[in-house]
N, C-alpha and C positions, 0 to 999 in steps of 0.2 A: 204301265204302258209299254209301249213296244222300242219306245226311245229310252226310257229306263234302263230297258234289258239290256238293249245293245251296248248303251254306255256304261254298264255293269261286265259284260262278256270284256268290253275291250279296255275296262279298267282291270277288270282281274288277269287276261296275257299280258297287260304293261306290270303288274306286280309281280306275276313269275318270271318275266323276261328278266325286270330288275333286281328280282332277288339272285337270279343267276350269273347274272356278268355284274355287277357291282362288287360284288367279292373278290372277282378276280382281277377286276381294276383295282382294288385296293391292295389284291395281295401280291398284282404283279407276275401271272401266270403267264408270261413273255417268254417260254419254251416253244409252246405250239408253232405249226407250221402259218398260222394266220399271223399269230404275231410277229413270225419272224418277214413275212411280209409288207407287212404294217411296220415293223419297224427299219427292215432296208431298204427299201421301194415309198413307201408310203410319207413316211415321216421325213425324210429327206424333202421329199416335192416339199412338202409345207415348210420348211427349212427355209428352200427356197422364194416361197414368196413370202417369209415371214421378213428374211433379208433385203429381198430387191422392192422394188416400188413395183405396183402392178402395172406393166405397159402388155394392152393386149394385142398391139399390135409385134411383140417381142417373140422369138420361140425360145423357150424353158428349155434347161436339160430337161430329160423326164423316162424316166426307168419303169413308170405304169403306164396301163393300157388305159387310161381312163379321161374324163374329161376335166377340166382342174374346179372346176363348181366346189365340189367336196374339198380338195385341195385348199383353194379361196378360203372355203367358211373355217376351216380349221385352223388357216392361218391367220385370219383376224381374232382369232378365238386365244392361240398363241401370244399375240402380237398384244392384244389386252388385257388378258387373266394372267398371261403366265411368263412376261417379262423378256418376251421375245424369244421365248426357245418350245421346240416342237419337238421333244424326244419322248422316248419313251415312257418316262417317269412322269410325265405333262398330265395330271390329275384332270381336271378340266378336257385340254384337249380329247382324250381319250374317253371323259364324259360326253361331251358330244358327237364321238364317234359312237358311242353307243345309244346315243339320241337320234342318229340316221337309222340307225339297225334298227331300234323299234318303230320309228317312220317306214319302214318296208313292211317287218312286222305287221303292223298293221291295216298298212295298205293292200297286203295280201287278202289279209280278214275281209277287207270291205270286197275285194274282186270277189275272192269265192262267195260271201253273201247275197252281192251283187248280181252273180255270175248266170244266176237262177237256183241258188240252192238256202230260198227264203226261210229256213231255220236258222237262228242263232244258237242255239243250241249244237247243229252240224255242222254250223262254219266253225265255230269253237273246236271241237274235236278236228277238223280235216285239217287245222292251221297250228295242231299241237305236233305233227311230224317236221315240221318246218323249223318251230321253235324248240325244239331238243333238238335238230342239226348237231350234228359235232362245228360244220362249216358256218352254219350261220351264226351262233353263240361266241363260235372263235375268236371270227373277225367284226364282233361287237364289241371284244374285250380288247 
């Protein structure tokens, strides 16, 4: 059926996205220019509210351009798996960072599907230059 396929196309980009950047969470490819993003801009914020109590009516230091959502979920993420610290080596955290990446990932899929281009088969291929990125695989890891 037609829901098979799809949940087939969009299991098989979640198995290559994760054979891709799982490695490199594990091996620690913290060179790249994402990483080095992610780990002085990025992880800091989550530092931060991994330390203070979240009061939203407070304003944060904050070195990204971003909204703190992502920030939040990482720091509870910290703050319960991994013993109140959000750095680099944060196995977990940085699993869930690459648990938003494939939420994009695939939220892509579903636009271009969506978008009018009712093949799964061509959503598949048009959503494979996305997922080899050098930028988006980066800053999954």
């Amino acid at each position: 059926s037609k829901v098979t396929q799809i949940i087939l196309a969009n299991l098989i980009i979640a198995l290559i996205f994760m054979a891709i950047v799982i490695p490199g969470i594990i091996y620690d490819r913290s060179n790249s220019f994402q990483a080095i993003d992610q780990n002085y801009y990025h992880l800091p914020q989550v530092e931060i509210f991994v330390k203070e109590p979240i009061d939203f009516g407070k304003l944060y230091p904050s070195k990204t351009a971003t909204t703190p959502g992502y920030h939040l979920a990482l720091s509870w993420v910290a703050k319960t798996f991994n013993h109140g610290h959000a750095d680099a080596n944060a196995f977990l955290v940085r699993l869930v960072n690459a648990l938003f990446g494939l939420g994009l990932l695939l939220s892509v899929w579903w636009l271009i599907y969506l978008g009018g281009n009712s093949s799964i088969v061509n959503s598949t291929y048009l959503i494979l230059p996305f997922l080899f990125s050098y930028q988006f695989i980066g800053s999954s890891i």
